[in-house]
N, C-alpha and C positions, 0 to 999 in steps of 0.2 A: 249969450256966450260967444267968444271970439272965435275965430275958426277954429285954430289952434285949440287941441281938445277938446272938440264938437263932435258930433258921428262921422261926419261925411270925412275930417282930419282922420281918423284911423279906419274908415274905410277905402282912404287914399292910400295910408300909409302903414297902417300894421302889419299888411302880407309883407312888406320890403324888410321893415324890421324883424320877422319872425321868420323868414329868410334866412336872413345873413347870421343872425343868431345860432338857427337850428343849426344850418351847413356848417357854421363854423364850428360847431360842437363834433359835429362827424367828423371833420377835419382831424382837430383833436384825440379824436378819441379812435380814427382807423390805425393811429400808429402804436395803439396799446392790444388791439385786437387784430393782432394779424392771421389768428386761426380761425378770423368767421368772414376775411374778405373774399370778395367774388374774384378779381384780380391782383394780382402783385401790382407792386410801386413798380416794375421793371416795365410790366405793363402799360402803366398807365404814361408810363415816359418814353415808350416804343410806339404801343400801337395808335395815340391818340395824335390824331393830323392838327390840334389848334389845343395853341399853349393857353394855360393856366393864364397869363395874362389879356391874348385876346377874349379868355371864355370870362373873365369879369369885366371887362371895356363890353362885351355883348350881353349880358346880363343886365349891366346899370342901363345900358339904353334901352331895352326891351321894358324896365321897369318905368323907365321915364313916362315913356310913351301908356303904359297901360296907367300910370298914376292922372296920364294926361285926359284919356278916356275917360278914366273912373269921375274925376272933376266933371265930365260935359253930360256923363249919364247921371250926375248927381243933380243937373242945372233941370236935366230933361223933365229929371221923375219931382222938381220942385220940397214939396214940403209931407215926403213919405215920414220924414224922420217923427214928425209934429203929429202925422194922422194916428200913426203906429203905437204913441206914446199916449195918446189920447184911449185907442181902442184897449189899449194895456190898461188904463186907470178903469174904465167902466165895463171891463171882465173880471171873471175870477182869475187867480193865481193858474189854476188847475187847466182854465181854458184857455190862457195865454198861451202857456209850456207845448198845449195839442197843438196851438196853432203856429205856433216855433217850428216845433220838431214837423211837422208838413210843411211848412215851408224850406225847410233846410233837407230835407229827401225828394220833394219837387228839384230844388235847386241841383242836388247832386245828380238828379237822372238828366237832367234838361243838361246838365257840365262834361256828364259822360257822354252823352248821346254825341253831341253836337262834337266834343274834339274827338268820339272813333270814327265819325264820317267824314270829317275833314282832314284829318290824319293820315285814314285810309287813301283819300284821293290824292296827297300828297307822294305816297309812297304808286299809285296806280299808274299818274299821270307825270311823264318822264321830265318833261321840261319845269313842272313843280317842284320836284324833287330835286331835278340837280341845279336848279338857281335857287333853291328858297329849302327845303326843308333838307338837302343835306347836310346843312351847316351842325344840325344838330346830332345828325349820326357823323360827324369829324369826332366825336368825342364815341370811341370805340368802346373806351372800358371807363364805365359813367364811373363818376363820383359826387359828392354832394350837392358841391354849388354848382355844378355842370348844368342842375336840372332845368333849369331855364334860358341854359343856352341856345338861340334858333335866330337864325335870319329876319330883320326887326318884321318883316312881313308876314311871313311863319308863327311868329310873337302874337301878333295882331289876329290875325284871323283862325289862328288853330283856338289858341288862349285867352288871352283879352277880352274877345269874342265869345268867346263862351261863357265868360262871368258875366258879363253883361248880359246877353241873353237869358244865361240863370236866375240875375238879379230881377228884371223886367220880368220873367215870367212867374218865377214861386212868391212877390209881395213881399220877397223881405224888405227890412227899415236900414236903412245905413247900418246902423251897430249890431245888423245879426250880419249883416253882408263883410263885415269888417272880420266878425267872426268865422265864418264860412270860407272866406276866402284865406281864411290863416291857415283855417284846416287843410283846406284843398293844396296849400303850399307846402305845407309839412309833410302830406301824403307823398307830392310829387317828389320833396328833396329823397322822403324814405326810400320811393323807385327806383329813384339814380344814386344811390348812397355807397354801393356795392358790397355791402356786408349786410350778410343774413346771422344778426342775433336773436338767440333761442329767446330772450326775454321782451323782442317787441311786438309789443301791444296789437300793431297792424297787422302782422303776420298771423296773428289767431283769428282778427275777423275778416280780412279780405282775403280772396284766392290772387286778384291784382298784387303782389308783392314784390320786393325787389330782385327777384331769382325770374319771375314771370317776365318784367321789363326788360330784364338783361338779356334775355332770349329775342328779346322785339333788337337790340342794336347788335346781335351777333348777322352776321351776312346771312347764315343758312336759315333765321329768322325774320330777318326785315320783309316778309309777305306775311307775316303771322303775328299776334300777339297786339295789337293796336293800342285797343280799351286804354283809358287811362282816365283820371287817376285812381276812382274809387273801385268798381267793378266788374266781371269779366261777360258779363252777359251778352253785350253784341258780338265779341268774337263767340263766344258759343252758339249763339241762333246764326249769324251768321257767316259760319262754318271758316273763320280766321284764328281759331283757338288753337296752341299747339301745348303739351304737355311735356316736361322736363323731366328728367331728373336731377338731384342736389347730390353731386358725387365728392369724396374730398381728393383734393388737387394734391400732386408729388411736389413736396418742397413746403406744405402748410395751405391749408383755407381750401375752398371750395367751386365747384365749379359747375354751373347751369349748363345742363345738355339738352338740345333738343332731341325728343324723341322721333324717327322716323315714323312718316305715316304708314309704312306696310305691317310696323308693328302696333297700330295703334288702329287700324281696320278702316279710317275714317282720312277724307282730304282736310289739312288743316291750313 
């Protein structure tokens, strides 16, 4: 088989395409729903410091770059795609799927872990933050394809970074990796999308949602709320979790509040 439609070709490239796809469906579709947006359009053309244009000039490069790694981790880890296919033929059906679904929940803790402590230090540590991971809070009031907006360095070591080390640690094959990482794309675009609809899917199994994110890029939040993309557990253990309310906003749509700590008894 040619590269081109190989595993390691949509392990390269599926999260790019399933991307620009998902985002551009929100795109689409935040101008029909304007009674479940986190922000107004007024918004989003006031308070955001980096235009629509530099935030996809930053996005394709960021993609470049992680497409570029994904190629050199694929050289590293040799002929996983061949062993993987082989151990699938001389199991059961039944044994494969357990051993999927544990690799693909190793991968998401190993994906969370690794971007809230990096994230975290980014936001801790002053001169990270204001050369490298501000870029990403320029974008005040997220929207879809924002979600991968950050300083290509920021890109690299928060993100990139973390699928690779997902991939290397849970034994995925290229083609579950392809998969995994479309997922973790879609989650992220859901975070930065700024509409909370009653009918998504994410919103019923994750506490991480898009109301939760939007409190991490409001000012009186950027020390709070990290975790990203799947789960909220290391802000809760340690003690960066802040709780919201979902109020509806004058003029249409809704608005993520954070809750003060003296009403919630606890430092968040």
């Amino acid at each position: 088989m040619g590269f081109i439609g190989s595993d390691d070709f949509y392990m390269m490239f599926a999260p790019v395409v399933v991307y620009w796809a998902y985002s551009g469906m929100y795109e689409v579709l935040s101008s029909r729903v304007e009674k479940y947006r986190l922000h107004s359009r007024k918004e989003e053309e006031t308070k955001n410091l980096a235009s629509k244009k530099d935030v996809v000039k930053g996005v394709l490069l960021q993609q470049a770059i992680q497409a570029a790694i994904a190629f050199t981790v694929l050289q590293l880890t040799g002929d996983r795609a061949q062993i993987a296919a082989a151990s699938a033929a001389a199991t059961s059906p039944l044994h494969s799927l357990l051993v999927l679904a544990q690799q693909f929940l190793v991968a998401m803790f190993v994906f969370d872990a690794w971007q809230y402590f990096i994230h975290r230090y980014m936001h801790s540590n002053r001169q990270l933050y204001r050369q490298f991971h501000s870029w990403h809070h320029r974008v005040v009031a997220p929207y879809a394809f924002a979600a991968q907006y950050n300083h290509p360095v920021d890109g690299v070591v928060t993100e990139t970074l973390a699928g690779a080390v997902a991939y290397f640690i849970s034994g995925m094959s290229p083609r579950t990796a392809a998969f995994f990482f479309s997922v973790a794309t879609v989650k992220g675009i859901d975070d930065h999308c700024g509409l909370m609809l009653p009918w998504n899917p994410f919103h019923a199994v994750f506490r991480n949602n898009t109301a939760y994110h939007d409190i991490h890029h409001q000012l009186a939040g950027s020390k709070c709320n990290f975790s990203q993309p799947f789960f909220v557990m290391w802000d809760r253990i340690l003690g960066t979790y802040a709780p919201y309310t979902l109020e509806r906003r004058e003029g249409g749509g809704f608005e993520a509040r954070l809750v003060r700590k003296d009403k919630v008894g606890h430092d968040s």
